[in-house]
C-alpha positions as CSV (number, residue, x, y, z in Angstrom):
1,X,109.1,96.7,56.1
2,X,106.5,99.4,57.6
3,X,102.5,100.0,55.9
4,X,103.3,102.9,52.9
5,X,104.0,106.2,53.7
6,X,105.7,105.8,56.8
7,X,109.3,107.5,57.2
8,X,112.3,105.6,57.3
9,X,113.7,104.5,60.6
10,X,110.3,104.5,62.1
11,X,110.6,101.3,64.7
12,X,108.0,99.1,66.1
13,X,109.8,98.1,69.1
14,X,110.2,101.6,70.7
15,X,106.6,101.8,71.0
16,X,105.0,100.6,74.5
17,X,103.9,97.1,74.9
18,X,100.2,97.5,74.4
19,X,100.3,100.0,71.3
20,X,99.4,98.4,68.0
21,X,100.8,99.4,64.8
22,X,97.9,101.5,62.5
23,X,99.9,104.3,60.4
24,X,99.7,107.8,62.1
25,X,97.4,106.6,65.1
26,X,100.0,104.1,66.8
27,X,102.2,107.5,67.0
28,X,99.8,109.7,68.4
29,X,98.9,111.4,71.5
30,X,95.0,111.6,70.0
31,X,94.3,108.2,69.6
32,X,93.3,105.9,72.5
33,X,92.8,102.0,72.1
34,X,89.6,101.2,72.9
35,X,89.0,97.4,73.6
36,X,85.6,95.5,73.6
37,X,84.4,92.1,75.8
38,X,85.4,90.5,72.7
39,X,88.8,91.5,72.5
40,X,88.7,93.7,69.6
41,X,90.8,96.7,69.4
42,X,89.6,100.1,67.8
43,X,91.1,103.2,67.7
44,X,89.2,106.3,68.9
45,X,90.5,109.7,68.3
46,X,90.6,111.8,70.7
47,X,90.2,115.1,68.6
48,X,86.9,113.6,67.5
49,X,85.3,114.8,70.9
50,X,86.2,118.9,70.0
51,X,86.8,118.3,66.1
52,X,83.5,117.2,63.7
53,X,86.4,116.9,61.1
54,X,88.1,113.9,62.7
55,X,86.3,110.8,62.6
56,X,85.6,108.7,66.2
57,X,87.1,105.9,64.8
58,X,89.1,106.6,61.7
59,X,89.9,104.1,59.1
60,X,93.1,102.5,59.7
61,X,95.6,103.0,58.6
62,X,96.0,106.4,58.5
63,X,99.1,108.1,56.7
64,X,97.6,111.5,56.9
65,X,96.5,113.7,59.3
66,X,96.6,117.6,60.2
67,X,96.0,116.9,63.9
68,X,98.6,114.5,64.2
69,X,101.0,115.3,67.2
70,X,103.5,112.3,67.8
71,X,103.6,110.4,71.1
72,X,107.0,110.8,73.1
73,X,108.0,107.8,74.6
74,X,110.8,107.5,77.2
75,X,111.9,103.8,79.1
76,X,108.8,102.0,77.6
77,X,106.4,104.4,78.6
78,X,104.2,107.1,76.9
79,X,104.5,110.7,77.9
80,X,101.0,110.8,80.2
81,X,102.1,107.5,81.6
82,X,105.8,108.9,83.1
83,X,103.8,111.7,84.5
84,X,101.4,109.9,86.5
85,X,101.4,110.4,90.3
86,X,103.8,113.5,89.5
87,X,101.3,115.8,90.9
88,X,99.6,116.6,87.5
89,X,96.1,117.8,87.2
């Protein structure tokens, strides 16, 4: 059973490996996990760096957002991660 508000059929296991599960942000293309030498894991959001109205690091988890675009994943891998060393850029 998922945090409240998420959508039915939503699965955990589709996500890459090294995503972690935080509402809106573990589906997003804007967010980034940001680790310290500690081992912590935060969340920045990437529309924070264009946006003043998205925090850096929102408070998890988040179940709303109008920036929210969802992260396509294909084979275990993110969108920008399949397209690496295609040529991009």
């Amino acid at each position: 059973m998922g945090p409240a508000g998420w959508k039915a059929g939503f699965r955990a296991e589709a996500l890459p490996h090294n995503r972690i599960v935080t509402g809106l942000c573990s589906t997003c293309i804007h967010a980034k996990e940001m680790r310290n030498d500690r081992g912590s894991v935060f969340l920045l959001c990437l529309l924070s760096r264009s946006d003043a109205r998205y925090p850096k690091y929102p408070r998890l988890p988040v179940l709303h957002c109008e920036g929210y675009e969802p992260l396509v994943v294909r084979a275990g891998k993110t969108e920008d991660e399949a397209g690496e060393g295609e040529g991009r850029g």
